[in-house]
DOMARPA-794672 format. One record per residue (C-alpha): x, y, z; residue in one letter. Coordinates in Angstrom, 1 decimal. Example, Ala and Ser with C-alpha at 12.3 -4.5 7.8 and 13.67 -1.06 7.14 Angstrom:
BEGIN
PT:c1:c2:c3:res
PT:12.3:-4.5:7.8:A
PT:13.7:-1.1:7.1:S
This chain:
BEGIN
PT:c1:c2:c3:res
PT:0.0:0.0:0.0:X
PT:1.5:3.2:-1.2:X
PT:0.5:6.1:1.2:X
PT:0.7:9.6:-0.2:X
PT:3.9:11.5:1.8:X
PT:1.4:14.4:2.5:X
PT:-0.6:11.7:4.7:X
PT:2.5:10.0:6.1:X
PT:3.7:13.4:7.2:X
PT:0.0:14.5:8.5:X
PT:-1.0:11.1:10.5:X
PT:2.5:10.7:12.0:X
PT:2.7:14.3:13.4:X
PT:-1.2:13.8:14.6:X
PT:-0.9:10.1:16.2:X
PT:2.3:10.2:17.2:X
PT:5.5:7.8:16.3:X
PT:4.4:4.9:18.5:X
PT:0.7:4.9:18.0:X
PT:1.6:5.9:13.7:X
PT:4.2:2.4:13.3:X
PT:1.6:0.6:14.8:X
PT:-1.2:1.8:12.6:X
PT:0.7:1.8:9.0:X
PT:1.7:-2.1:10.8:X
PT:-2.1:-2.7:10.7:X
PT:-2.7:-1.4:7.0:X
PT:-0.4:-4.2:5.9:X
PT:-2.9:-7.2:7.5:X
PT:-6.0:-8.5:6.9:X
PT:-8.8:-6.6:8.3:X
PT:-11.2:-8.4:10.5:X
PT:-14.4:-9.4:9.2:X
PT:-17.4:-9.0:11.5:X
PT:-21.4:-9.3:11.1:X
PT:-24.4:-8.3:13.4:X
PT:-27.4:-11.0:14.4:X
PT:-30.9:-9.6:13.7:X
PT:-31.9:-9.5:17.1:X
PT:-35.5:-10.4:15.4:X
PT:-34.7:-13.0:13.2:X
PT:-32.7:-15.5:15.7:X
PT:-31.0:-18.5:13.7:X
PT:-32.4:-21.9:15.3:X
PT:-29.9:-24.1:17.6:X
PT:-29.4:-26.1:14.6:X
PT:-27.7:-23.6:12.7:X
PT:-25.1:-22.7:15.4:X
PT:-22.4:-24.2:17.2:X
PT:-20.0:-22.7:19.6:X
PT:-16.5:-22.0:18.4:X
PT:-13.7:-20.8:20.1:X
PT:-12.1:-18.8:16.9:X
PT:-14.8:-16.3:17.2:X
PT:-15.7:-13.6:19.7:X
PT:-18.2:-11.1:20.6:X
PT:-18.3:-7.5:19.4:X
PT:-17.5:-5.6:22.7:X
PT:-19.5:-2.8:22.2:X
PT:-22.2:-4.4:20.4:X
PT:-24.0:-7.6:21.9:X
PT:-25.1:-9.0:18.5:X
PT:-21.9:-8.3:16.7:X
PT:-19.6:-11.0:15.9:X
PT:-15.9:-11.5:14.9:X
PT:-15.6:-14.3:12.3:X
PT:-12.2:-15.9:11.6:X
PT:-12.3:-15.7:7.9:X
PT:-14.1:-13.8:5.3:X
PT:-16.2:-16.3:3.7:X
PT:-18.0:-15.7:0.5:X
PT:-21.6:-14.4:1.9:X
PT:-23.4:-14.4:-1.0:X
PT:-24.1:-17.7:-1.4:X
PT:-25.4:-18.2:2.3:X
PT:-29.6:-17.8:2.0:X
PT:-29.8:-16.6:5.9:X
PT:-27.8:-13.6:4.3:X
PT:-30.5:-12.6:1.8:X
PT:-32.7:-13.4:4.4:X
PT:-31.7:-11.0:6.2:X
PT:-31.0:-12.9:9.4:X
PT:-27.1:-10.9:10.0:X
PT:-25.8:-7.6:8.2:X
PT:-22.4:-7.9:7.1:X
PT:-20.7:-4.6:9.0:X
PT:-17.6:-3.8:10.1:X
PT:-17.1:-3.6:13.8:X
PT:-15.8:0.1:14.4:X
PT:-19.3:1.2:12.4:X
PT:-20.9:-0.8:15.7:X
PT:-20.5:1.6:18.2:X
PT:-23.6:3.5:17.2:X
PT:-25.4:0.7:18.8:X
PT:-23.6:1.4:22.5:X
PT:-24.3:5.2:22.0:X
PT:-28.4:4.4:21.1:X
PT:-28.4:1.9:24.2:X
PT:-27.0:4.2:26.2:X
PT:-29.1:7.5:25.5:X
PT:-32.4:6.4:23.9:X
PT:-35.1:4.5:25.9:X
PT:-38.2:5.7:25.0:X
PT:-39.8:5.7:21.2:X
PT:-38.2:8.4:19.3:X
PT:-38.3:9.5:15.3:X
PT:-34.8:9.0:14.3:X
PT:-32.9:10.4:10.8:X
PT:-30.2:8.8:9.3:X
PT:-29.3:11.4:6.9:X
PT:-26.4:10.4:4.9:X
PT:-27.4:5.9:5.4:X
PT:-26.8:3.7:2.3:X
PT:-25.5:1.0:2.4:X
PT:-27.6:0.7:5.6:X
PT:-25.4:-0.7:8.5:X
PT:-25.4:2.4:10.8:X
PT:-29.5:1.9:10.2:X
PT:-30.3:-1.3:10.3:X
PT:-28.0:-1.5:13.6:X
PT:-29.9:1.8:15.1:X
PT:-33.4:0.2:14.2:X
PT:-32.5:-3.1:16.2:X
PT:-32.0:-1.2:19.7:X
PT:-34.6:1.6:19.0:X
PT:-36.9:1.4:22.0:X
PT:-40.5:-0.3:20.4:X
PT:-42.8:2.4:18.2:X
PT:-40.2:4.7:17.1:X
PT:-39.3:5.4:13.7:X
PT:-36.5:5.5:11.5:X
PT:-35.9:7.4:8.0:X
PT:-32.7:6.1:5.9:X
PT:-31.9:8.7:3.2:X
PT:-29.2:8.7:1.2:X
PT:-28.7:12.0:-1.3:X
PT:-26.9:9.7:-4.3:X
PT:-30.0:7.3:-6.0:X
PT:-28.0:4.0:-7.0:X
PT:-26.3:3.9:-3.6:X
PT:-30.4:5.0:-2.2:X
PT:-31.9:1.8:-3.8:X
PT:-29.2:-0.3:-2.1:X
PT:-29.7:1.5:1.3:X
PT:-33.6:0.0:0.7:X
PT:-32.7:-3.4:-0.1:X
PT:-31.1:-3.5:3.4:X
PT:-33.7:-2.3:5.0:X
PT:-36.3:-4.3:3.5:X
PT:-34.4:-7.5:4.2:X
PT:-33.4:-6.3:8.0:X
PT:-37.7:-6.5:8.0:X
PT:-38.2:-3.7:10.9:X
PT:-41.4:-2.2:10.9:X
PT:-41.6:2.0:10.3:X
PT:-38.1:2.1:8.9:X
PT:-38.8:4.8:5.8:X
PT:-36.3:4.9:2.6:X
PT:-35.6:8.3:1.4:X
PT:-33.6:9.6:-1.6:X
PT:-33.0:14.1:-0.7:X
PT:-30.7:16.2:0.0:X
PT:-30.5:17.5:3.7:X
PT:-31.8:20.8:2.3:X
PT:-34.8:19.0:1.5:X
PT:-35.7:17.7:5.3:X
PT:-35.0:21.0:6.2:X
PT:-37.8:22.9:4.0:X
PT:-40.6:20.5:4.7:X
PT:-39.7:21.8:8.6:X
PT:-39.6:17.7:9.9:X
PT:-38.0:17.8:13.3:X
PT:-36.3:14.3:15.2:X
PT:-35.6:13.4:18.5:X
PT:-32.0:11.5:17.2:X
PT:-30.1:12.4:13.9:X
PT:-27.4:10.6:12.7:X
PT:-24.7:12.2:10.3:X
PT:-22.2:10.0:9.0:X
PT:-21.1:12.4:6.7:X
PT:-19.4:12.2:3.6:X
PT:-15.0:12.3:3.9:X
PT:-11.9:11.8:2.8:X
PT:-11.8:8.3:3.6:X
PT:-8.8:7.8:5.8:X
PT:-10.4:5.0:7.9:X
PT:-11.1:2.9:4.8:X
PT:-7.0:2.8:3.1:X
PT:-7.0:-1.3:4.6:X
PT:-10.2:-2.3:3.1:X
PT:-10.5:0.1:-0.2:X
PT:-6.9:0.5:-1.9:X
PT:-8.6:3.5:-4.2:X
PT:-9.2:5.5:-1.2:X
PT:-5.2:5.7:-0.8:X
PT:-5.2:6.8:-4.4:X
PT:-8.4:9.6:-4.0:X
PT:-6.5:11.0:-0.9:X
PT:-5.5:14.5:-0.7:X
PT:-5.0:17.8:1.1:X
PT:-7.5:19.3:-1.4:X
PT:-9.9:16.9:-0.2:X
PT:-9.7:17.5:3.4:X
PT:-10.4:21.1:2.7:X
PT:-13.7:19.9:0.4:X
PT:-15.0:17.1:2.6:X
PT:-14.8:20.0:6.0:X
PT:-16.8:22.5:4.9:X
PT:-19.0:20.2:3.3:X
PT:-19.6:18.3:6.7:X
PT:-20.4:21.7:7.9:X
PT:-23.3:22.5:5.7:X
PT:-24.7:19.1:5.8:X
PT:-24.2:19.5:9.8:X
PT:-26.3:22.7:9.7:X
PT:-28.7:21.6:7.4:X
PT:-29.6:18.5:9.5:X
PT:-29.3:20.5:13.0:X
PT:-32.2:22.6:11.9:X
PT:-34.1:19.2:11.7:X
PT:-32.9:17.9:15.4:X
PT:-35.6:19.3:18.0:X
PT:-35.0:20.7:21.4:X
PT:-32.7:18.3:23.6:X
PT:-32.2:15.9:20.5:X
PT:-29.4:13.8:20.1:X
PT:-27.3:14.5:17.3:X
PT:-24.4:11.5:16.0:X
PT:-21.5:12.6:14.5:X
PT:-19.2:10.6:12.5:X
PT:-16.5:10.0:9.6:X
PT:-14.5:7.2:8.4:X
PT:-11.3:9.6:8.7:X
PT:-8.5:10.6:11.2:X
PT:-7.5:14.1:10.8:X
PT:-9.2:16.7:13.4:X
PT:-10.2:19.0:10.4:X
PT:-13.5:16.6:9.5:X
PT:-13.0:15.2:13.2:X
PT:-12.5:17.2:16.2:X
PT:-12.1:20.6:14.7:X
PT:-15.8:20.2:13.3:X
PT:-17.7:19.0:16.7:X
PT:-15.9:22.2:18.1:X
PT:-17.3:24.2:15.5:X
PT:-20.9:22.3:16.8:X
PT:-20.1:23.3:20.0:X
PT:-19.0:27.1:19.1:X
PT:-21.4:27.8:16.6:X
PT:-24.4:25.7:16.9:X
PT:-24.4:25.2:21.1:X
PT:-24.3:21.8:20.8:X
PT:-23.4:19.8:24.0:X
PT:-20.5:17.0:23.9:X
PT:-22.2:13.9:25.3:X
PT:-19.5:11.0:26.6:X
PT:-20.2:7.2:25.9:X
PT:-19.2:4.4:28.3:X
PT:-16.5:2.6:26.8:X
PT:-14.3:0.6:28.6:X
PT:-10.2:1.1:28.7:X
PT:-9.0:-2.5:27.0:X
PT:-11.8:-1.9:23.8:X
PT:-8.1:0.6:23.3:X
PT:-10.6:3.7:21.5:X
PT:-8.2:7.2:21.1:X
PT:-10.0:10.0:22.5:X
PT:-9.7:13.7:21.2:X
PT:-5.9:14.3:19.7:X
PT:-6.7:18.1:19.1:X
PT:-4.5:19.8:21.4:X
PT:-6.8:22.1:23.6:X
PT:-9.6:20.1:23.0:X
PT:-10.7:17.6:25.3:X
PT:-13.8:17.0:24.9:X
PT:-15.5:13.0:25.2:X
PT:-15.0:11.9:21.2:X
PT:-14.1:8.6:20.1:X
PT:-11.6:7.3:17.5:X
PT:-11.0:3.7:16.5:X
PT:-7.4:3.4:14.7:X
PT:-6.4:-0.2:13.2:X
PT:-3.4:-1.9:15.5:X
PT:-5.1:-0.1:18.2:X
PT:-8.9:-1.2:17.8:X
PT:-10.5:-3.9:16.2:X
PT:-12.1:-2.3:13.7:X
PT:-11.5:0.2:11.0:X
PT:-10.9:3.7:10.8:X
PT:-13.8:5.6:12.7:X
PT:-15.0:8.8:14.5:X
PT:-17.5:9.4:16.3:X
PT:-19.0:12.0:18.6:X
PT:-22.3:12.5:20.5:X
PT:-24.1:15.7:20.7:X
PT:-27.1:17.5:22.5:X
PT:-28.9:20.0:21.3:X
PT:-30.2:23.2:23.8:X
PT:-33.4:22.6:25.0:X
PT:-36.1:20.4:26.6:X
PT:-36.2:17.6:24.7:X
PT:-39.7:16.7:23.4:X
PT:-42.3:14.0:25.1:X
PT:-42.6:10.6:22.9:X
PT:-46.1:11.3:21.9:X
PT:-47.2:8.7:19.1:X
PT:-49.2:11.3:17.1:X
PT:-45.3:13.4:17.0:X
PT:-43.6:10.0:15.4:X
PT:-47.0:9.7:13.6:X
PT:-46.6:13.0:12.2:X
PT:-43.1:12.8:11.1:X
PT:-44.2:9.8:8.8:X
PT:-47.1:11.1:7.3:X
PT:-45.6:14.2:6.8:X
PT:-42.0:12.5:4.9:X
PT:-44.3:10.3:2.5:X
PT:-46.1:13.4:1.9:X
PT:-43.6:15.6:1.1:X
PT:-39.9:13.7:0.3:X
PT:-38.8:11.6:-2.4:X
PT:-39.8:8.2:-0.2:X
PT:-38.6:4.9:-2.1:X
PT:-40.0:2.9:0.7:X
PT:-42.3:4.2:3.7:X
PT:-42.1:0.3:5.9:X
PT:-45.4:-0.3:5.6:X
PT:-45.5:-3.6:2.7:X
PT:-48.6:-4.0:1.4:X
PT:-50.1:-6.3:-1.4:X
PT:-50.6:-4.3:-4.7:X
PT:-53.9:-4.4:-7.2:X
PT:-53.5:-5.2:-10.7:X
PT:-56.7:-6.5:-11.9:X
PT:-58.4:-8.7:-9.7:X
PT:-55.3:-10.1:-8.2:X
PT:-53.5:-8.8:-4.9:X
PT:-49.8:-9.4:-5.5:X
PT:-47.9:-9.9:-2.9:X
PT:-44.5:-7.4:-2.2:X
PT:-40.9:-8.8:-1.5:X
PT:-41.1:-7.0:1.8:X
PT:-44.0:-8.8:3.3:X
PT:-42.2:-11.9:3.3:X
PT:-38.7:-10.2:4.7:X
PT:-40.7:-8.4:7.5:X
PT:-40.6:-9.0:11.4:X
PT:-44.0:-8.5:11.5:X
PT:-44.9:-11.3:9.0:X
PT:-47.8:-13.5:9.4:X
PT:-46.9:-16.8:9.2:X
PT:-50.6:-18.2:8.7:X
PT:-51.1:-16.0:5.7:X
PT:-49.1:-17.7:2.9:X
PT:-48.1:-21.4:2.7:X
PT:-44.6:-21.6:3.3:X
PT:-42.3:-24.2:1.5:X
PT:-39.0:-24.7:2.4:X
PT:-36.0:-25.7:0.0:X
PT:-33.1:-27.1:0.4:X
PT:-29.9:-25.3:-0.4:X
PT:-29.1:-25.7:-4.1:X
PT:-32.6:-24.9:-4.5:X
PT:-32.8:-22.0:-2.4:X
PT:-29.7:-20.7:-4.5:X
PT:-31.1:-21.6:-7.7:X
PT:-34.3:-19.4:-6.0:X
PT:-31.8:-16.4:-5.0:X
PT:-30.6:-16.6:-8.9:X
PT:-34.3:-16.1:-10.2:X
PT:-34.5:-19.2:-11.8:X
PT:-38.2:-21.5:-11.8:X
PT:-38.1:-24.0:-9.0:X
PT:-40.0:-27.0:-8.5:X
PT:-42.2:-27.3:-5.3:X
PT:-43.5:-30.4:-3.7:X
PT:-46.9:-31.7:-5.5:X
PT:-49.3:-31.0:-2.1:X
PT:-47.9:-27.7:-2.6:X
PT:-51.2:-25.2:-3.4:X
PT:-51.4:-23.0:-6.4:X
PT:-50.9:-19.3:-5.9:X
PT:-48.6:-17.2:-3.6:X
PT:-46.2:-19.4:-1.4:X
PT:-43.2:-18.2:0.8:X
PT:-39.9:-20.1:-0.1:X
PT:-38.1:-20.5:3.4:X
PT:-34.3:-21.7:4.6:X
PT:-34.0:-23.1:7.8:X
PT:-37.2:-21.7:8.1:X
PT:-36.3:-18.2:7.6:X
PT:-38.4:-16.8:4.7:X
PT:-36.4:-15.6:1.1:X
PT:-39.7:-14.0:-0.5:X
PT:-42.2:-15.3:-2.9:X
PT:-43.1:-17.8:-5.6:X
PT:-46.4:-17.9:-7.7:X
PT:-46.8:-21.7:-7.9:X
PT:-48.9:-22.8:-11.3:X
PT:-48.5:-26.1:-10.4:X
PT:-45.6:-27.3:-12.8:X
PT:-43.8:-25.0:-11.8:X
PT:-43.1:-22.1:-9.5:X
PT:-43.0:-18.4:-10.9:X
PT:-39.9:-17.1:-9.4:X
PT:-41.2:-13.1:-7.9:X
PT:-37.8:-12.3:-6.1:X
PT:-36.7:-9.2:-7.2:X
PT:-35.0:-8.8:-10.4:X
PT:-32.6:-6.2:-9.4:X
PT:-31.8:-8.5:-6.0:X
PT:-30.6:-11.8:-7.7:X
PT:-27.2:-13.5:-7.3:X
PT:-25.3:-13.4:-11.0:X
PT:-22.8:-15.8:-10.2:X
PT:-23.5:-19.1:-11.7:X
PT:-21.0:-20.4:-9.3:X
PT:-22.3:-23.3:-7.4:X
PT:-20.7:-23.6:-4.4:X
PT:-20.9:-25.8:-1.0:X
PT:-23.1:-23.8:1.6:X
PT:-21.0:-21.3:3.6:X
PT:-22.5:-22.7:6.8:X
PT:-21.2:-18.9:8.2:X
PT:-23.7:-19.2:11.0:X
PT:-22.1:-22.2:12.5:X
PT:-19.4:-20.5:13.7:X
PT:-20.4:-17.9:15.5:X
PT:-21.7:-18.0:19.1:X
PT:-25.0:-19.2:20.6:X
């Protein structure tokens, strides 16, 4: 890995000779590969053994270390949306939620795709709040919704604006979540062509850009709201330089988290600034490159009516670009109902609604590909859900011959691989 000299000459004077060696160390090994359980879609006993390569996330109870990066395409329970594939550092934002949200709340994630930051704030968001994922950029917006859909949370809303756009229709949230965009620092071990896009000039551009999307989205946060900042970069320009701008400019109140000393986070290396903010640096943490900050805004914060959370909803499906508003329903064309791919991924499903078949796992590939399966002959006609290890995929017409294959075009595996099944539950822990 070829770092630029202006980085080498940057990150060393900012982290120090010690703390620097051990970091450019890091860059040279693999990174450690981590996913997080749906707390709402548990894996039966069958699937999972105990193993002693593995270990628990520390700051996240469902996140799990893996020993190797196996190929997670090809495991079903993936699609199904039974873990999200996240790196650990990205985790925290579930200790941060535990710790300062415990009553329903509407929640923005303003900058979400691909979805992990989301799907891991939905899972510890206290029962009736709601969550909007936007992302600004539309390709990277219809990926952000395919992970929602599969994570199956109720009142989890898809949106594709810009944070000028929350601001006009005047929506206010209780928690808003900025993981803004940067210059990438955090992500040189996973993404060689973030070495190669590095620069000073970008720095400059990524800062002041974090700054208007932070004051665009801080108009949005209501009195007492909880505001999360964070990058995937080091230097204090887009780190700690910015919250103090927060804290200058906009009021804002530096929150601390409870982390414990051998999890080896790097609080604030702006000198004269010591405020609670947290940075995970490879060779130090195990994780990638992240910072993150917590921040209150002046203010009583708001009671957890239902009709505010209500509000908030109708008012986004009313007025923003929604791709999703987490409420599946059947559509009408003709005199058929057709079912949505959602239904079948949600929490909330109704598992005496639809027949359910399940398949075995070449099948349930060969289902994930889009291709016609055959279903047992007591199988009904009509709408059935196709199931692994019980853990619904989405839906089949079935016209008794064959099955009509309704998983979403846009969804399906291309590979014509066939492999052996991944089995990547079975080693993680019970």
């Amino acid at each position: 890995m070829q770092l630029s000299d202006d980085f080498i000459a940057q990150t060393r004077l900012l982290f120090g000779e010690q703390r620097f060696e051990r970091f450019v160390n890091a860059l040279g090994e693999e990174p450690p590969v981590s996913i997080r359980l749906n707390p709402r879609k548990k894996v039966c006993s069958s699937t999972l053994t105990a193993s002693d390569a593995v270990a628990q996330v520390p700051w996240c109870p469902s996140g799990i270390y893996l020993n190797s990066r196996p190929n997670f395409t090809f495991d079903p329970l993936f699609h199904a949306g039974c873990y999200y594939v996240q790196e650990a550092s990205s985790m925290f934002v579930d200790l941060v939620l535990r710790q300062y949200v415990n009553e329903p709340v509407a929640m923005l994630d303003m900058c979400a795709a691909p979805g992990g930051k989301s799907t891991a704030a939905r899972s510890v968001l206290p029962e009736g709040s709601v969550l909007v994922s936007n992302e600004p950029i539309r390709l990277r917006a219809q990926v952000l919704t395919e992970n929602i859909q599969k994570w199956g949370y109720p009142d989890c809303i898809v949106t594709n604006n810009y944070p000028k756009d929350f601001r006009k229709v005047k929506a206010l949230f209780d928690v808003i979540l900025c993981d803004v965009p940067c210059s990438g620092e955090g992500m040189f071990r996973k993404d060689e062509g973030a070495v190669g896009e590095w620069s000073t000039q970008n720095v400059e551009k990524c800062w002041q850009l974090q700054r208007s999307i932070v004051s665009e989205a801080w108009q949005c946060l209501a009195e007492g709201g909880l505001f999360i900042y964070s990058t995937c970069t080091y230097n204090t320009k887009e780190d700690e330089e910015n919250v103090r701008w927060m804290t200058d400019e906009l009021g804002a109140e530096v929150l601390p988290v409870d982390i414990m000393t051998p999890w080896n986070i790097t609080s604030s290396l702006l000198e004269g600034f010591n405020q609670p903010v947290y940075r995970f640096i490879p060779g130090y943490t195990r994780g990638e490159g992240l910072f993150m900050a917590v921040l209150r805004k002046p203010g009583t914060p708001r009671s957890s009516d239902p009709r505010n959370l209500q509000s908030v909803s109708t008012n986004i499906c009313k007025a923003l670009n929604v791709l999703y508003d987490g409420q599946p329903k059947a559509e009408k064309k003709g005199h058929d109902l057709i079912p949505v791919h959602a239904e079948a991924l949600s929490v909330l499903l109704d598992r005496d609604k639809y027949p359910m078949a399940e398949l075995d796992y070449p099948t349930a590939i060969a289902y994930l590909r889009g291709e016609a399966i055959s279903l047992p002959s007591d199988m009904p006609r009509g709408y059935i859900i196709v199931t692994f290890h019980r853990h619904p995929l989405g839906f089949v017409k079935n016209i008794g011959n064959r099955a009509n294959n309704l998983y979403p075009k846009e969804w399906r595996i291309k590979s014509t691989h066939i492999p052996d099944y991944p089995d990547i539950l079975k080693t993680t822990l019970e």
